[in-house]
PQR file of N, CA, C, O and H, with PARSE charges and radii, in Angstrom:
ATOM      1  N   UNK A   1     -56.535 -33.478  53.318 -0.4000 1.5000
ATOM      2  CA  UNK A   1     -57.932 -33.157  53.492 -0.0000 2.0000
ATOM      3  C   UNK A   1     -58.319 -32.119  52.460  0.5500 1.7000
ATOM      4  O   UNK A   1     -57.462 -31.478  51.852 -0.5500 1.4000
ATOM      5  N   UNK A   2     -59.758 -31.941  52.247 -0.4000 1.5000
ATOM      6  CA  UNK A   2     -60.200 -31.183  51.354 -0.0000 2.0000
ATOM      7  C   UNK A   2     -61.005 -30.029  52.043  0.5500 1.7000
ATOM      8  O   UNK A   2     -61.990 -30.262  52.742 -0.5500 1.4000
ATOM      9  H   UNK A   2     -60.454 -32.461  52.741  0.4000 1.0000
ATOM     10  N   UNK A   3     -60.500 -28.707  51.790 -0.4000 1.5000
ATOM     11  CA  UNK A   3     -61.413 -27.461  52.629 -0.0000 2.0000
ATOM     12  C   UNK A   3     -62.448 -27.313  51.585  0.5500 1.7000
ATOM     13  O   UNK A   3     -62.334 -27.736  50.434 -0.5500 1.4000
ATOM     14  H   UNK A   3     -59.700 -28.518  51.221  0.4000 1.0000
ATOM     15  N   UNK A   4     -63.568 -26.618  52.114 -0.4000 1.5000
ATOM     16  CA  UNK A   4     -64.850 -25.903  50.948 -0.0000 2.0000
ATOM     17  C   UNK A   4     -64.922 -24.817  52.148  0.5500 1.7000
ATOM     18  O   UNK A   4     -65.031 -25.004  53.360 -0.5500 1.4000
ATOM     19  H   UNK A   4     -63.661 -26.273  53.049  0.4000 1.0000
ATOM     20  N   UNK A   5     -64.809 -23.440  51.289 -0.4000 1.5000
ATOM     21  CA  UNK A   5     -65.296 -22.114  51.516 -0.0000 2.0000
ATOM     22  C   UNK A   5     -66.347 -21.806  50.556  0.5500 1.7000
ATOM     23  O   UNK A   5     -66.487 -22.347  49.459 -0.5500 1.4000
ATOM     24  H   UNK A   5     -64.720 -23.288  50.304  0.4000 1.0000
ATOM     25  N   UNK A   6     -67.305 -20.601  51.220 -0.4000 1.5000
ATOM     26  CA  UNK A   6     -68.291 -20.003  50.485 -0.0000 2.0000
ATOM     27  C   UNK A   6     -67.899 -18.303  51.004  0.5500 1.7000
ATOM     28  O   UNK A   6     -67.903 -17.561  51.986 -0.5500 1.4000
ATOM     29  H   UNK A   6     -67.191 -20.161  52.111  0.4000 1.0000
ATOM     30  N   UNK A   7     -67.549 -18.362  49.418 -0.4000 1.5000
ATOM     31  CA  UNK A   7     -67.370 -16.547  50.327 -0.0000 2.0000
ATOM     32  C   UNK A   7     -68.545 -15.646  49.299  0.5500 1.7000
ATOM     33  O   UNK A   7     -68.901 -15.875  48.143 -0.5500 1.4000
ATOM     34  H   UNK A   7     -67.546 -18.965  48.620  0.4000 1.0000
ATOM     35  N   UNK A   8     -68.875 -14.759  50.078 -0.4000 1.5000
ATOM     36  CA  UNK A   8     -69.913 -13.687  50.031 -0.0000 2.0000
ATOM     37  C   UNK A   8     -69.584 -12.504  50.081  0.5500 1.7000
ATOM     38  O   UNK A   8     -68.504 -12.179  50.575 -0.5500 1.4000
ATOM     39  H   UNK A   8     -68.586 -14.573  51.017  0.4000 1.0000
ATOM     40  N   UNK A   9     -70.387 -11.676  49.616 -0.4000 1.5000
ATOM     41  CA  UNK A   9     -70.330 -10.270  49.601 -0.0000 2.0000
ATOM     42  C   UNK A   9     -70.890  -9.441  48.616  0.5500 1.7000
ATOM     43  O   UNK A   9     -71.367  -9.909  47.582 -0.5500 1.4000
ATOM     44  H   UNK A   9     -71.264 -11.940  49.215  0.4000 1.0000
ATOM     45  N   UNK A  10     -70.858  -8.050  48.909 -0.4000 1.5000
ATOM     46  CA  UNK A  10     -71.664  -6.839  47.961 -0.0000 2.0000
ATOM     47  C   UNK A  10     -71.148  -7.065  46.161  0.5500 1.7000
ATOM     48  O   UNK A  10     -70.195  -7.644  45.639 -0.5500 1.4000
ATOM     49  H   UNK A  10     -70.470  -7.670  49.749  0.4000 1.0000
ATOM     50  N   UNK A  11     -71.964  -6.523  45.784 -0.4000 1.5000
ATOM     51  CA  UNK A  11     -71.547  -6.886  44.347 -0.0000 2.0000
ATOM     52  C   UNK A  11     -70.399  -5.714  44.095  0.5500 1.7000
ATOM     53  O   UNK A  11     -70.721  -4.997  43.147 -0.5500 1.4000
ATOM     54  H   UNK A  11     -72.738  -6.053  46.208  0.4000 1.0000
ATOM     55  N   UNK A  12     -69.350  -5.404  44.607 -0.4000 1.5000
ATOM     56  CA  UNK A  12     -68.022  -4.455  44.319 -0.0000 2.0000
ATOM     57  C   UNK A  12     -66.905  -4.742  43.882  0.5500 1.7000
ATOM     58  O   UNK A  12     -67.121  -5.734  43.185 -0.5500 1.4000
ATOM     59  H   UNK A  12     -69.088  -5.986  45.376  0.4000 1.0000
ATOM     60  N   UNK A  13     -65.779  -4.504  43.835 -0.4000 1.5000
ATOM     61  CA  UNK A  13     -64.093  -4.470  43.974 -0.0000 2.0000
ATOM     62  C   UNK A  13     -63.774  -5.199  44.884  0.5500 1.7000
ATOM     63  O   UNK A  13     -62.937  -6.069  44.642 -0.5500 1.4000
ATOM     64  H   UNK A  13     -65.603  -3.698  44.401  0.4000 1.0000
ATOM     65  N   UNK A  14     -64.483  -5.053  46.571 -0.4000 1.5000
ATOM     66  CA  UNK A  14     -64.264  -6.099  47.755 -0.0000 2.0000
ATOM     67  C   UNK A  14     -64.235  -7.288  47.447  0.5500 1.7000
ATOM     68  O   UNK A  14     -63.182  -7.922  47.512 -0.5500 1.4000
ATOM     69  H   UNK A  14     -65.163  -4.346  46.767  0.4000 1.0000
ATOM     70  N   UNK A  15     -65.803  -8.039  46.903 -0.4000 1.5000
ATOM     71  CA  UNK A  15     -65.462  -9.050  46.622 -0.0000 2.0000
ATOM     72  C   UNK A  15     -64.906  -9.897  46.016  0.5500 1.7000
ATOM     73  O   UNK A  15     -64.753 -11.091  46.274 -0.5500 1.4000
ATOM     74  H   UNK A  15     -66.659  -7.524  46.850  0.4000 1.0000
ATOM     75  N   UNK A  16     -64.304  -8.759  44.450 -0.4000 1.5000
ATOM     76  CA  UNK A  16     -63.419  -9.587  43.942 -0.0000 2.0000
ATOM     77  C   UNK A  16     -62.016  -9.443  43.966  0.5500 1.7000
ATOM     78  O   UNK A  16     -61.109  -9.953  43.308 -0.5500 1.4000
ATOM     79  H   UNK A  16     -64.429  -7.789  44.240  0.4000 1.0000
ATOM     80  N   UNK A  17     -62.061  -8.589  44.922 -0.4000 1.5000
ATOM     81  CA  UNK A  17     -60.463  -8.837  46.041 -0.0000 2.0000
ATOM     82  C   UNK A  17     -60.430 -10.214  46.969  0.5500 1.7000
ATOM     83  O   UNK A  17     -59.482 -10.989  47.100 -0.5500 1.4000
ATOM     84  H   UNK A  17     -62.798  -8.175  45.457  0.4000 1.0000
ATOM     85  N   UNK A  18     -61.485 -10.274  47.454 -0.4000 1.5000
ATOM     86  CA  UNK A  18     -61.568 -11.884  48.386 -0.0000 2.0000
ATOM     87  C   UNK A  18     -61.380 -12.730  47.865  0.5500 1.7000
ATOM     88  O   UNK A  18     -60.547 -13.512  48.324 -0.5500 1.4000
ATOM     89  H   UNK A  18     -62.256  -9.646  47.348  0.4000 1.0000
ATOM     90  N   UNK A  19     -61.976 -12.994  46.770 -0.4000 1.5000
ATOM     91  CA  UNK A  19     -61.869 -14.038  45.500 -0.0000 2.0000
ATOM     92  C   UNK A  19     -60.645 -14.346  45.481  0.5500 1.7000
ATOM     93  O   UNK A  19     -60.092 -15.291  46.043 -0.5500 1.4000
ATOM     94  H   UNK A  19     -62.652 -12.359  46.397  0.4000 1.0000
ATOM     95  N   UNK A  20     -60.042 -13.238  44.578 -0.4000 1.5000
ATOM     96  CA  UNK A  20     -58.808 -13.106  44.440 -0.0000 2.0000
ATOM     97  C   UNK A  20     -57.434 -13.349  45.290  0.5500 1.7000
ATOM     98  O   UNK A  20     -56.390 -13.692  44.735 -0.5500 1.4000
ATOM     99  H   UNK A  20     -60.492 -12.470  44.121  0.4000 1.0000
ATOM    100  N   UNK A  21     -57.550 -13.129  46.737 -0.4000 1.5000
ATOM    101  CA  UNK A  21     -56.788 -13.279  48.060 -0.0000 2.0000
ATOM    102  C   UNK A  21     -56.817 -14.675  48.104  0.5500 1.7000
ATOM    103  O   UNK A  21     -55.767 -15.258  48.372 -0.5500 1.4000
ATOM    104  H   UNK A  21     -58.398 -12.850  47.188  0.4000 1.0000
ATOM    105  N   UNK A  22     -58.172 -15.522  47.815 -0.4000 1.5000
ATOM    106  CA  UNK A  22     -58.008 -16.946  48.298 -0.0000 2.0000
ATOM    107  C   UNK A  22     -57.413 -17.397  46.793  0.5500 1.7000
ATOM    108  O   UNK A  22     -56.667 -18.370  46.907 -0.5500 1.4000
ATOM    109  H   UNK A  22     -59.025 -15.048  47.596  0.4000 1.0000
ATOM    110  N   UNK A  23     -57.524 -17.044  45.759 -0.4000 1.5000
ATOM    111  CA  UNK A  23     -56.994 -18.221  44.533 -0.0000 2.0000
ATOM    112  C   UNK A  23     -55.333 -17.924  44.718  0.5500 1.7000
ATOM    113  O   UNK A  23     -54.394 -18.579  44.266 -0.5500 1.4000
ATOM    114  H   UNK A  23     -58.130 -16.254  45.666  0.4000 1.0000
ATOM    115  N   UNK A  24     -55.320 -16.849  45.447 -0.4000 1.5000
ATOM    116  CA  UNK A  24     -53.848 -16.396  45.376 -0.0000 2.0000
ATOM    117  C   UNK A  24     -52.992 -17.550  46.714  0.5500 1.7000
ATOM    118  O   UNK A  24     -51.882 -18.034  46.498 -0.5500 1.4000
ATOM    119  H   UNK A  24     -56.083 -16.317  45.814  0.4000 1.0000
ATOM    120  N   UNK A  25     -53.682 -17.778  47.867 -0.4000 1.5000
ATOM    121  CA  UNK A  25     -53.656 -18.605  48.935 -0.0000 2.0000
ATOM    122  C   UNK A  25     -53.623 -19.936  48.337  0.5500 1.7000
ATOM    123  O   UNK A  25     -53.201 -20.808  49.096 -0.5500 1.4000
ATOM    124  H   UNK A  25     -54.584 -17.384  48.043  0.4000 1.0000
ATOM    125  N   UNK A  26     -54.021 -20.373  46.962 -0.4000 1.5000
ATOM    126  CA  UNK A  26     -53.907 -21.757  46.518 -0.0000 2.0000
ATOM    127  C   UNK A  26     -55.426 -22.331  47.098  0.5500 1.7000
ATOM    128  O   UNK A  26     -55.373 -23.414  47.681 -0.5500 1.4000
ATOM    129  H   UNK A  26     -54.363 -19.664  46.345  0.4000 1.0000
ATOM    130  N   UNK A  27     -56.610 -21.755  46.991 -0.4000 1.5000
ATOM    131  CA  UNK A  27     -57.818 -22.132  46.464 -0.0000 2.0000
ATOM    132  C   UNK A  27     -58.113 -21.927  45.450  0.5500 1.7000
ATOM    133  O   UNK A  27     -57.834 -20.935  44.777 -0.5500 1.4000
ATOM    134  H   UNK A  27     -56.653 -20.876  46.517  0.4000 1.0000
ATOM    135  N   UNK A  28     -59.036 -23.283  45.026 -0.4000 1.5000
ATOM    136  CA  UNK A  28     -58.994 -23.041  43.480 -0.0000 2.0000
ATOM    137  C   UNK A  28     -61.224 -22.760  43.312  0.5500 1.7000
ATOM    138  O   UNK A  28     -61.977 -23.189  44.186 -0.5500 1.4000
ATOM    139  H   UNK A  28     -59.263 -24.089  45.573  0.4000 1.0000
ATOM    140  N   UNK A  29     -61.609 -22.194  42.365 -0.4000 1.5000
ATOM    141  CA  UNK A  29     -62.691 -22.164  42.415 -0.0000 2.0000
ATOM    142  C   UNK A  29     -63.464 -23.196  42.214  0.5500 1.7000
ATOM    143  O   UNK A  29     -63.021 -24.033  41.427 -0.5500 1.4000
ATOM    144  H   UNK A  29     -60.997 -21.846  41.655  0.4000 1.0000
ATOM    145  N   UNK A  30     -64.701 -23.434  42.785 -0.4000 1.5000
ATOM    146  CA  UNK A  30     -65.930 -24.878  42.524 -0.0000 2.0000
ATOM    147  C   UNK A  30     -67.351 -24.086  41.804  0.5500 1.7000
ATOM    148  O   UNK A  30     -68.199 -23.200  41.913 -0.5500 1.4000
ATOM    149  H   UNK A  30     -65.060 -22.754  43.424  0.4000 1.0000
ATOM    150  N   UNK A  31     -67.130 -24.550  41.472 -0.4000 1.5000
ATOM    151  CA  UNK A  31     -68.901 -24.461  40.257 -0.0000 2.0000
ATOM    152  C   UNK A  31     -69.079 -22.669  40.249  0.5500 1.7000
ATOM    153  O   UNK A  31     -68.183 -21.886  40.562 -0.5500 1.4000
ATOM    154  H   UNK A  31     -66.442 -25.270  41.383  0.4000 1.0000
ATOM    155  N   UNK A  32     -70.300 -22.342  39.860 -0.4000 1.5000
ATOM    156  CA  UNK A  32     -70.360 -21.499  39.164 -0.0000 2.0000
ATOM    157  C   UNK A  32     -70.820 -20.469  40.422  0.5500 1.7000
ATOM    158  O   UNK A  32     -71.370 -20.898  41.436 -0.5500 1.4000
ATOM    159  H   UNK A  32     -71.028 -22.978  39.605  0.4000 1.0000
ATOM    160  N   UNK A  33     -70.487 -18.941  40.181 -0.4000 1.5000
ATOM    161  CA  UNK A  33     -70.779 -17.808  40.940 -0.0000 2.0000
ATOM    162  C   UNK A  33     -71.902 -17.861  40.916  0.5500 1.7000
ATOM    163  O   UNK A  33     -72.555 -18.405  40.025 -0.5500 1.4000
ATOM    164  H   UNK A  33     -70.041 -18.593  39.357  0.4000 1.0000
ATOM    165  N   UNK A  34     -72.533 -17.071  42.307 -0.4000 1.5000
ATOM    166  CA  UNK A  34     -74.111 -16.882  42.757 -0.0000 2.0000
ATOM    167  C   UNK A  34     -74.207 -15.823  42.501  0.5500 1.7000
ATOM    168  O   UNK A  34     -73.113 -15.306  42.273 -0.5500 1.4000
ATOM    169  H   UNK A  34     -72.003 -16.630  43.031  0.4000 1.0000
ATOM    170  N   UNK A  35     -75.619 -14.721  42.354 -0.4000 1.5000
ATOM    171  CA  UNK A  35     -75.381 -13.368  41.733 -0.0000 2.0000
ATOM    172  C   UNK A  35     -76.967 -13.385  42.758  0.5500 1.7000
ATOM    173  O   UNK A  35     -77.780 -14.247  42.425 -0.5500 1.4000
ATOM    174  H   UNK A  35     -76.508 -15.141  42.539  0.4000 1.0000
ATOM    175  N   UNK A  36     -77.372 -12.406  44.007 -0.4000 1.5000
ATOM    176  CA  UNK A  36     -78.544 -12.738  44.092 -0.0000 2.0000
ATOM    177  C   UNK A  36     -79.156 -11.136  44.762  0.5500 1.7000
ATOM    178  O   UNK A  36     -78.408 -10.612  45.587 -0.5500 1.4000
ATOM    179  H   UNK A  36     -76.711 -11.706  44.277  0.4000 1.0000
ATOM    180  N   UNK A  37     -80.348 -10.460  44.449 -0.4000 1.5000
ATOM    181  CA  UNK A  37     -80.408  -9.295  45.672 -0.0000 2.0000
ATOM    182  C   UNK A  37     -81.222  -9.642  46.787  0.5500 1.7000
ATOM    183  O   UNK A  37     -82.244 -10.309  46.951 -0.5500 1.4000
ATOM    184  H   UNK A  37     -80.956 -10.886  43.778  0.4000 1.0000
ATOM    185  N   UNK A  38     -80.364  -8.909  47.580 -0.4000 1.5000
ATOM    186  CA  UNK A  38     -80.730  -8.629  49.120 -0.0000 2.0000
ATOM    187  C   UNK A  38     -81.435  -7.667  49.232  0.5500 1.7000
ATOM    188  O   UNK A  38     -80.854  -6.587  49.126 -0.5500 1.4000
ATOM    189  H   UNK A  38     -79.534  -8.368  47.447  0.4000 1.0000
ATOM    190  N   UNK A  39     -82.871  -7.642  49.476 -0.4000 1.5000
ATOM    191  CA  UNK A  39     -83.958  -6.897  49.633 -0.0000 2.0000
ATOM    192  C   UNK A  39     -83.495  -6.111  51.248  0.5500 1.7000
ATOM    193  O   UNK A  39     -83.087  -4.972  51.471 -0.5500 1.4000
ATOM    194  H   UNK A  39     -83.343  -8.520  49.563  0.4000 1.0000
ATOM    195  N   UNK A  40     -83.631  -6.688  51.715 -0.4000 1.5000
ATOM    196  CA  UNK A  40     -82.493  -6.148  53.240 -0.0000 2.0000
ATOM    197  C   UNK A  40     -81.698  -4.908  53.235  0.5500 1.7000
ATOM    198  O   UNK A  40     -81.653  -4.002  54.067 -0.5500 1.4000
ATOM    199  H   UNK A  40     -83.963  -7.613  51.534  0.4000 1.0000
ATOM    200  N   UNK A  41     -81.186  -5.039  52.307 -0.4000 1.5000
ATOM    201  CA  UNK A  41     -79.585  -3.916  52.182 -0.0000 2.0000
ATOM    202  C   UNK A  41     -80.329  -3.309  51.085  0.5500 1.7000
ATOM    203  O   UNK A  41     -80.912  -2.237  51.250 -0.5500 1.4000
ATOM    204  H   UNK A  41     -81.223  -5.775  51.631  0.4000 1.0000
ATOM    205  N   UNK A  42     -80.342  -3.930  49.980 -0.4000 1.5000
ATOM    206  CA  UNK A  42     -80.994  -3.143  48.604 -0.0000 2.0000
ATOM    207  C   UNK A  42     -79.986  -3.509  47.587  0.5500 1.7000
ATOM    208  O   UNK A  42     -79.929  -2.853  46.547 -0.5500 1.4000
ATOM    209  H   UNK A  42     -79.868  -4.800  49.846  0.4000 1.0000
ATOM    210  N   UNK A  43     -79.342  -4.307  47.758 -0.4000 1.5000
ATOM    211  CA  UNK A  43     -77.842  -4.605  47.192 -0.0000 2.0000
ATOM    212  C   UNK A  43     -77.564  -5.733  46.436  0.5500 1.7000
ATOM    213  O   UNK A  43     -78.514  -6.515  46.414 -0.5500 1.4000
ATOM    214  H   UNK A  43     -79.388  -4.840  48.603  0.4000 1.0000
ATOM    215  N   UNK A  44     -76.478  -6.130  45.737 -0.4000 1.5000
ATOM    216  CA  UNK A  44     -76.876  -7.035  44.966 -0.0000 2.0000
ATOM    217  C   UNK A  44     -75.771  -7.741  45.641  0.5500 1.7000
ATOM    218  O   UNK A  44     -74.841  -7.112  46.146 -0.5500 1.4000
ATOM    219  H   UNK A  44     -75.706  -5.494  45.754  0.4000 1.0000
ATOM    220  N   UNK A  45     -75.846  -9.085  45.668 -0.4000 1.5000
ATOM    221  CA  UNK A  45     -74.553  -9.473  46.606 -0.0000 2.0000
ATOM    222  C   UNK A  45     -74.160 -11.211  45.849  0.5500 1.7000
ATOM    223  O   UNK A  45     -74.987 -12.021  45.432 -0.5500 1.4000
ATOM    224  H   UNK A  45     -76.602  -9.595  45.258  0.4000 1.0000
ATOM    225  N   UNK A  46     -72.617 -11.358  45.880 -0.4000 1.5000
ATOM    226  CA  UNK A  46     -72.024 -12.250  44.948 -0.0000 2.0000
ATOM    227  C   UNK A  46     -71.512 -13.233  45.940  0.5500 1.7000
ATOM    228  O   UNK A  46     -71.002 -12.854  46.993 -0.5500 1.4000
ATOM    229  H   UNK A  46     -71.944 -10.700  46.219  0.4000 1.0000
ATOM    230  N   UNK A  47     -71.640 -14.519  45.618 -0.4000 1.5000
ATOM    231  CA  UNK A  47     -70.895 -15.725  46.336 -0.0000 2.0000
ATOM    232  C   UNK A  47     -70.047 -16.863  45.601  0.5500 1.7000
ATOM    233  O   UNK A  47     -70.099 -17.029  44.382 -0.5500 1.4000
ATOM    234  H   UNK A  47     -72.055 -14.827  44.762  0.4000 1.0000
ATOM    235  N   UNK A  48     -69.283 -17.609  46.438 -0.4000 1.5000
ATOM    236  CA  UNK A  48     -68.670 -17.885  44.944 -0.0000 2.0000
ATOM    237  C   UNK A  48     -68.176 -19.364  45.808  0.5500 1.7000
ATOM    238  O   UNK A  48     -67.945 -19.148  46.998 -0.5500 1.4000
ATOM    239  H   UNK A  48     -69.241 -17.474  47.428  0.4000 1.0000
ATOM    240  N   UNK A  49     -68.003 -20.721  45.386 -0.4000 1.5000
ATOM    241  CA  UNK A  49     -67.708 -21.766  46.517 -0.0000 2.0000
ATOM    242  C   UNK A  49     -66.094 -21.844  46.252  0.5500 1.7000
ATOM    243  O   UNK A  49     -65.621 -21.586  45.145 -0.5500 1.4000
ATOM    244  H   UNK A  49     -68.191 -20.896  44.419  0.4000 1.0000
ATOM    245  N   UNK A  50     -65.311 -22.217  47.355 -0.4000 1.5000
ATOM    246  CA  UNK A  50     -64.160 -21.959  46.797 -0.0000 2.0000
ATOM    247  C   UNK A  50     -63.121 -23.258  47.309  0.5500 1.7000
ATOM    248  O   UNK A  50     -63.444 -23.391  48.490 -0.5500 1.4000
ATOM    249  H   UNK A  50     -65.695 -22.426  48.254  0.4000 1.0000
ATOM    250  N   UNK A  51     -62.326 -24.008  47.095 -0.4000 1.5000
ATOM    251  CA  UNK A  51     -61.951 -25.413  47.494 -0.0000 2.0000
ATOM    252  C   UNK A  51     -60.285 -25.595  47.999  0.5500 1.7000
ATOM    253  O   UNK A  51     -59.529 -24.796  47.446 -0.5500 1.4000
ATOM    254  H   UNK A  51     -62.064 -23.900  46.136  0.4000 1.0000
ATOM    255  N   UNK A  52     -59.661 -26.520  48.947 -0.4000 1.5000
ATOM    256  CA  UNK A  52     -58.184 -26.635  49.065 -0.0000 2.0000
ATOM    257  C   UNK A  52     -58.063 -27.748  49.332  0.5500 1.7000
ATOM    258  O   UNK A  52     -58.831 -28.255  50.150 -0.5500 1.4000
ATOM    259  H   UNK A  52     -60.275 -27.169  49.395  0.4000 1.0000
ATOM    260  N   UNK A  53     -57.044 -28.496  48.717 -0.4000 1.5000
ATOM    261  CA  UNK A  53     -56.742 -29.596  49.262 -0.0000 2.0000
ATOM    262  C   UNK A  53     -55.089 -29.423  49.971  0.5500 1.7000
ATOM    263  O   UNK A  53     -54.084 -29.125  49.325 -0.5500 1.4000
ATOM    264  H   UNK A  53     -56.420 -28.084  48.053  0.4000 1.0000
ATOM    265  N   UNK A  54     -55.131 -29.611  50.977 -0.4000 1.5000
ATOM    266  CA  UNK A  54     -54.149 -29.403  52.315 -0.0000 2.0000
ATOM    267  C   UNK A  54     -53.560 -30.975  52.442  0.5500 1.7000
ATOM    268  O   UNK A  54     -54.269 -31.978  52.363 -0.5500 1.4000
ATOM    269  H   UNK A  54     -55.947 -29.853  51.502  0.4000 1.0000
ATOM    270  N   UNK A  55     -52.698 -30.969  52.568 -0.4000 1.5000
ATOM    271  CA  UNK A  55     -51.827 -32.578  52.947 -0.0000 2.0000
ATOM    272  C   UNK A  55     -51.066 -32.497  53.815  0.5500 1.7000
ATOM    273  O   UNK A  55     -50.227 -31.596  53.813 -0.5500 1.4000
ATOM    274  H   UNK A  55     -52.122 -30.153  52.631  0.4000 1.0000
ATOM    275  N   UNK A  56     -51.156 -33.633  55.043 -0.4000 1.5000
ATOM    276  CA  UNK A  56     -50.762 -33.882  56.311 -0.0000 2.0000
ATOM    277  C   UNK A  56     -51.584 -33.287  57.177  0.5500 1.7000
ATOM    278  O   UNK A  56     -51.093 -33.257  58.305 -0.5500 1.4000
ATOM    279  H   UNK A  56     -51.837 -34.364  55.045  0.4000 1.0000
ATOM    280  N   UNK A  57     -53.097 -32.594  57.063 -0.4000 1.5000
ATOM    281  CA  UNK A  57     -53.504 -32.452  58.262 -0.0000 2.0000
ATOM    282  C   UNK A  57     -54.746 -32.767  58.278  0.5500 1.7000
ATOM    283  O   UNK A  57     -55.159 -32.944  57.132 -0.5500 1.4000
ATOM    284  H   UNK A  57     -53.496 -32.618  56.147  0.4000 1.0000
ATOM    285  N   UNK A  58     -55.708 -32.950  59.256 -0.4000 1.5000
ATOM    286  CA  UNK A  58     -57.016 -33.594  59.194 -0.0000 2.0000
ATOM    287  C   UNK A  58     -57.583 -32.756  60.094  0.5500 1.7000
ATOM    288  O   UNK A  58     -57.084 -32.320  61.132 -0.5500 1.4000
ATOM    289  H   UNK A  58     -55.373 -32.806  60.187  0.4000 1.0000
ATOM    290  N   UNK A  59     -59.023 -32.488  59.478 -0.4000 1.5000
ATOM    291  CA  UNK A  59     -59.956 -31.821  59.693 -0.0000 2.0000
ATOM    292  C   UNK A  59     -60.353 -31.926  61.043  0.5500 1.7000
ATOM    293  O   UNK A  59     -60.415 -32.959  61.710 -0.5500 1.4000
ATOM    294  H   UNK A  59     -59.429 -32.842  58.636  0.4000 1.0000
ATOM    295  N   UNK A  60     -60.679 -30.495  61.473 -0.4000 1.5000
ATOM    296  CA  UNK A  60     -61.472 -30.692  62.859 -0.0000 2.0000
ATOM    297  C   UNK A  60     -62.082 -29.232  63.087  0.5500 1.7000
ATOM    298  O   UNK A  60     -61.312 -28.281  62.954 -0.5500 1.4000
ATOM    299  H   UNK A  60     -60.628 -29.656  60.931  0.4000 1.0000
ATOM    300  N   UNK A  61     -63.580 -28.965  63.465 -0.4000 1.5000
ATOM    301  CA  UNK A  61     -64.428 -27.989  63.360 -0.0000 2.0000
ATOM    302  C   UNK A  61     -63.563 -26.742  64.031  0.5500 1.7000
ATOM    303  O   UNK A  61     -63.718 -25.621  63.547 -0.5500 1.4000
ATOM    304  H   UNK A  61     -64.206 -29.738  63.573  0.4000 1.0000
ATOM    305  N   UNK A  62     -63.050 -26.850  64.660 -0.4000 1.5000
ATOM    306  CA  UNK A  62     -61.959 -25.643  65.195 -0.0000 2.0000
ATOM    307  C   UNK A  62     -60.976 -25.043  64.384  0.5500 1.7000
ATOM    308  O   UNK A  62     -60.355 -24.059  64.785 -0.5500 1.4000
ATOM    309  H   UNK A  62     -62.925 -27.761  65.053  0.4000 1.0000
ATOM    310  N   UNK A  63     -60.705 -25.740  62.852 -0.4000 1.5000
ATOM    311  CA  UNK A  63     -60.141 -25.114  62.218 -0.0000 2.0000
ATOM    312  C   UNK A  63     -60.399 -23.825  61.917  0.5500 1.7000
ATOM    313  O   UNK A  63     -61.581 -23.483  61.969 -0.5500 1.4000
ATOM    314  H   UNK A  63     -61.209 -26.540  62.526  0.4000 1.0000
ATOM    315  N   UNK A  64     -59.255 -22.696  61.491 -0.4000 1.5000
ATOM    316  CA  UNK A  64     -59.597 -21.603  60.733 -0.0000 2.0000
ATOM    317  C   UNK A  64     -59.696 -21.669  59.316  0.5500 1.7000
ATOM    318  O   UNK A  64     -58.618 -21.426  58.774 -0.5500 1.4000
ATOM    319  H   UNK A  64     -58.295 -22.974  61.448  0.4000 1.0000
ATOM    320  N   UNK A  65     -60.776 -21.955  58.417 -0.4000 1.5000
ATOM    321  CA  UNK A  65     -60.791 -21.797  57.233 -0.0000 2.0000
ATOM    322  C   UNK A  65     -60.160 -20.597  56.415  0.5500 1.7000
ATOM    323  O   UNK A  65     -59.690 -20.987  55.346 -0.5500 1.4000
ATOM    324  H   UNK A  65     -61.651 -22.152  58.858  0.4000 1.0000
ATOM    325  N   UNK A  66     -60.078 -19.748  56.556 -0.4000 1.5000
ATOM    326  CA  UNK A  66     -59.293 -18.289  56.504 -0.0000 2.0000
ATOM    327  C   UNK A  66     -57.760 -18.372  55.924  0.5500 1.7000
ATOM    328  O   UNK A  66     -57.223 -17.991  54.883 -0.5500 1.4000
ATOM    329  H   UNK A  66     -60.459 -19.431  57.424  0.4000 1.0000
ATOM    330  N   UNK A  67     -57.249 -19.165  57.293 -0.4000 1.5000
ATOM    331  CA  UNK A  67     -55.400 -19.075  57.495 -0.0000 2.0000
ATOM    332  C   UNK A  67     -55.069 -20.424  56.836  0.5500 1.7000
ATOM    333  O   UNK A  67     -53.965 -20.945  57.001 -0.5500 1.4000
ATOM    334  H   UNK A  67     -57.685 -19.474  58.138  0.4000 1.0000
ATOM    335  N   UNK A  68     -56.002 -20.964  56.115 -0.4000 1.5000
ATOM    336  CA  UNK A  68     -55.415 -21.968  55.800 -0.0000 2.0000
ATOM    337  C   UNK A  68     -54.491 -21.821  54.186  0.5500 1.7000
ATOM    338  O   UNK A  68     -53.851 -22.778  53.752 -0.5500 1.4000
ATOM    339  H   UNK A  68     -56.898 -20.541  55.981  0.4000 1.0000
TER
END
């Protein structure tokens, strides 16, 4: 099966520790980073789509995208 994550966050070090945690987990990145501000917070905040392909198991909404 094929996972898709979207991970988010402040424009810092955090997020490109998350980034980083999942390519390290064996996600690989999909298309291009989002860069957008949040009038809300005041902040500038980064997203990024992120992809896995997993073999032998099949999808079901109860998965943890995370631990995978």
């Amino acid at each position: 099966m094929k996972l898709y994550r979207f991970l988010t966050g402040p424009d810092d070090a955090s997020f490109c520790h998350k980034v980083t945690a999942a390519l390290n987990k064996g996600w690989q990145l999909e298309g291009s980073p989002t860069y957008a501000f949040n009038a809300a917070t005041g902040q500038m905040q980064c997203g990024q789509a992120v992809t896995k392909k997993v073999k032998g198991k099949e999808y079901h909404p109860d998965i943890k995208l995370s631990e995978q």
